[in-house]
N, C-alpha and C positions, 0 to 999 in steps of 0.2 A: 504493500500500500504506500502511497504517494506520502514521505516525511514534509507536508507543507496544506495549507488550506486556500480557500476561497478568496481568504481575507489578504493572506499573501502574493497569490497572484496579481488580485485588485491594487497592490503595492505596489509590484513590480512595475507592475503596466504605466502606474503613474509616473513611476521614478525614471521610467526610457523611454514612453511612447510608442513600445513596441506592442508589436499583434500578441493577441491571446496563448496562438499556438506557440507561436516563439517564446512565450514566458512561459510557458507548462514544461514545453520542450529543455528549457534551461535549466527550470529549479527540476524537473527528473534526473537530466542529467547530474545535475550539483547536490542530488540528496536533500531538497529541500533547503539548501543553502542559501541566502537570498544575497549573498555579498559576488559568493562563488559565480552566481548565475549570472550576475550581473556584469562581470567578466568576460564569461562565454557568449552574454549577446553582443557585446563588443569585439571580441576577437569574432564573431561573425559575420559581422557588420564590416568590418575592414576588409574582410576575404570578399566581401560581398560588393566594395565601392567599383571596383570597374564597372560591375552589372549596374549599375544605377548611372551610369553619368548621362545614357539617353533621356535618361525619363525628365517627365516633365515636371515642372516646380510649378502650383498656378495657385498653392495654398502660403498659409506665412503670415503675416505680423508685420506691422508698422510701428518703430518705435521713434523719439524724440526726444530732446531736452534740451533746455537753454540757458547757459552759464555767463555770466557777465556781456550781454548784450550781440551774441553767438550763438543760434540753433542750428543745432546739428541733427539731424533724420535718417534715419535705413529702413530699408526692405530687407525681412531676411523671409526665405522661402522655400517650403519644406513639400509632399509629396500629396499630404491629404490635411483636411479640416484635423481630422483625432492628434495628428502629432501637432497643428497648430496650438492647439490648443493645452499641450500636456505643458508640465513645468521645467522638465529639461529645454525646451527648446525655447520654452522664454525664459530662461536663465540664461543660454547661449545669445540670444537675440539681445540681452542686457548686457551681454561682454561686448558685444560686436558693434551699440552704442557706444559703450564706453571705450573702448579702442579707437572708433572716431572720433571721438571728444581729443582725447589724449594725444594723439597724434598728429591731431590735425591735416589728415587724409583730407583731399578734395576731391579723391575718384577712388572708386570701388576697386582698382589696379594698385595705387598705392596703398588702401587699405588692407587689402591682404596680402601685406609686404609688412605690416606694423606688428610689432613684438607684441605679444601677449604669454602671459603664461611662461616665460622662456622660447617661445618658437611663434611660427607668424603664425600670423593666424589661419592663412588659409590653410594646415594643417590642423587646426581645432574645426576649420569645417569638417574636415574629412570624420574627425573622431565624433566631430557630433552628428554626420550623418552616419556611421557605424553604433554608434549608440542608438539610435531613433528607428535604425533600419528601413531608412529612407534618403533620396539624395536632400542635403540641406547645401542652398545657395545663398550668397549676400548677393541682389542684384541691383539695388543704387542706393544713394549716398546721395543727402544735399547738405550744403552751408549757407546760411543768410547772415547777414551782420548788417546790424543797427541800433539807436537807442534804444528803442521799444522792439522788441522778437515774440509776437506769441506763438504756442507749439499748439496746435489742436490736436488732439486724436480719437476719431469716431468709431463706433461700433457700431458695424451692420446687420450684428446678432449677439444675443447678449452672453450666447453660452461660446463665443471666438474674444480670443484678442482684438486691437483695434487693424481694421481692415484699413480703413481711410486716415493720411494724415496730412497735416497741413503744417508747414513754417512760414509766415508773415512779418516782413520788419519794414518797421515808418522811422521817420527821424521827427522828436516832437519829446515833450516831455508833459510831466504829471497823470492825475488818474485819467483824464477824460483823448487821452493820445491811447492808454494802455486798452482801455474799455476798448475805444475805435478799433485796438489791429485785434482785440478778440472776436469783433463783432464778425469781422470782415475776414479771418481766417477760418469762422466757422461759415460764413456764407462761400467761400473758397472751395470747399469741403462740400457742400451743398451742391455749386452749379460750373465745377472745375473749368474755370477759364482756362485758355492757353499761352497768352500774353497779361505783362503788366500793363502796358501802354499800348497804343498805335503804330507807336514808331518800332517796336521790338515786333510787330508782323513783317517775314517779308516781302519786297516789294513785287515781287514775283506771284506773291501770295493772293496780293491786294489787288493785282494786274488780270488774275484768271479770276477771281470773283464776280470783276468788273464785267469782265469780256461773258460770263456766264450771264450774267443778269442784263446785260445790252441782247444777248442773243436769245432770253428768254422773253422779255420783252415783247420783242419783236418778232417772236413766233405768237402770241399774245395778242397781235395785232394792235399795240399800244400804239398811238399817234406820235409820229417824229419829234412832232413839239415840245410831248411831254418824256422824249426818252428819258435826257440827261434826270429831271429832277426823281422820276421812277428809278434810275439806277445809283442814282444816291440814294435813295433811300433804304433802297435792299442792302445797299453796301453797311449803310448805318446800322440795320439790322445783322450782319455780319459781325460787326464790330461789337454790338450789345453779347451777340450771343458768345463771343473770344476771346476780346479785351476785358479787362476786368475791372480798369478805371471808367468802362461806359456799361455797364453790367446796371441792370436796376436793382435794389440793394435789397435782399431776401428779407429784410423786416418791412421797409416799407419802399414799394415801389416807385413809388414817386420822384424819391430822390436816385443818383446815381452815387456810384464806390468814391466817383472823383469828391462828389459834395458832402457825404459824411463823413471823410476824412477831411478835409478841408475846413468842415465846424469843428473838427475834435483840433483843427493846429496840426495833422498829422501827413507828414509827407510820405508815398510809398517809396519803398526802395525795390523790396526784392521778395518774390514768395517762391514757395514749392509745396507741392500736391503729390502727394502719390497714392495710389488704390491697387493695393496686392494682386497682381494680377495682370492689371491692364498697362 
């Protein structure tokens, strides 16, 4: 009979992330041993890493923080929701934050080049994807820097880590600046623009829009007269829906991203968006 129970399995499974049979399979092997076993799914998990490098990572965790006027954000991404969600791989997903902090990586290349532990890290990926019995990847890294940086992080189910995160930094000061970039990095989060400004589209971008909306127009049978002011208009609706300074502001419509920051005092600098997966 099995030296181990229900209750110990249920342990294991939390403590790696691994499938059921591979914890049955270990603590049999280790006599009920839960330290032992815990061993043998890691040394299976390393024999196992070449087999995983095809697979796809499309589950993971968005983590953030912001230290003296510096946010720093990753994606780290794992193989299914269950290992999202176990506590190894958000304990790993909090080194790989903090490793970006520390080091001040500005790409996901020199990131896993940054010493952690004694050795870089992208060899703690390896061991944390042999622990997890899953491939685990860090796939981006962002930096903002300004006076005011707020870090958002949303959850698109309450039983996963945060999926959606958000870095927003303004230059401005006191509470009614600090409010605005929260406001505004949880509407970020909301309605993921792809530019801060007009000018960061580009002009190539701006150019086939144009020519889309002249040529839609005009299948439309819209009147010449009225091309030009109908193709500005679409374009304006382009801009609402990608810029994020012409964005209508997810509390109240009326105003735009430019004008409630503008009454907080607050200048945008720089954001980043990212959503596990996409």
């Amino acid at each position: 009979m099995a030296n181990y129970t229900a209750a110990d399995i249920k342990a294991l499974r939390e403590r790696t992330g691994a499938g059921m049979m591979d914890v049955k399979k270990a603590l049999d092997e280790a006599n009920g041993d839960a330290e032992k076993a815990l061993e043998l799914i890691r040394i299976k998990g390393l024999k196992g890493a070449t087999k995983r490098e095809g697979r796809s990572t499309a589950e993971g965790l968005v983590a953030a923080t912001v230290n003296d006027g510096v946010g720093v954000m990753v994606e780290v991404n794992c193989e299914t929701d269950f290992v999202a969600k176990a506590a190894p791989f958000i304990e790993f997903s909090n080194k790989v934050l903090a490793a970006a902090v520390a080091s001040g990586a500005e790409d996901v290349d020199s990131l896993l080049t940054a010493e952690v532990e004694g050795k870089p890290l992208s060899e703690l990926v390896i061991e944390a994807g042999a622990l997890l019995g899953e491939k685990v990847a860090v796939r981006r890294l962002a930096r903002v820097t300004g006076a005011v940086v707020d870090a958002y992080l949303h959850k698109t189910s309450k039983d996963l880590p945060a999926q959606v995160g958000v870095l927003f930094a303004v230059e401005g000061a006191g509470d009614e600046a600090a409010v605005a970039a929260h406001d505004v990095a949880v509407h970020i989060a909301a309605y993921s623009p792809n530019y801060l400004t007009r000018e960061e589209v580009p002009a190539e971008l701006v150019d086939s829009e144009r020519r889309i909306a002249d040529e839609t127009a005009r299948a439309e049978g819209k009147p010449e007269a009225a091309l030009t002011k109908i193709v500005e208009g679409r374009l304006t609706g382009f801009f609402k829906e990608n810029v994020l300074l012409d964005q209508p502001f997810a509390k109240d419509a009326k105003k735009s991203i430019a004008q409630v920051l503008e009454e907080a005092k607050a200048t945008p600098v720089a954001f980043a968006r990212f959503r596990v997966g996409a």
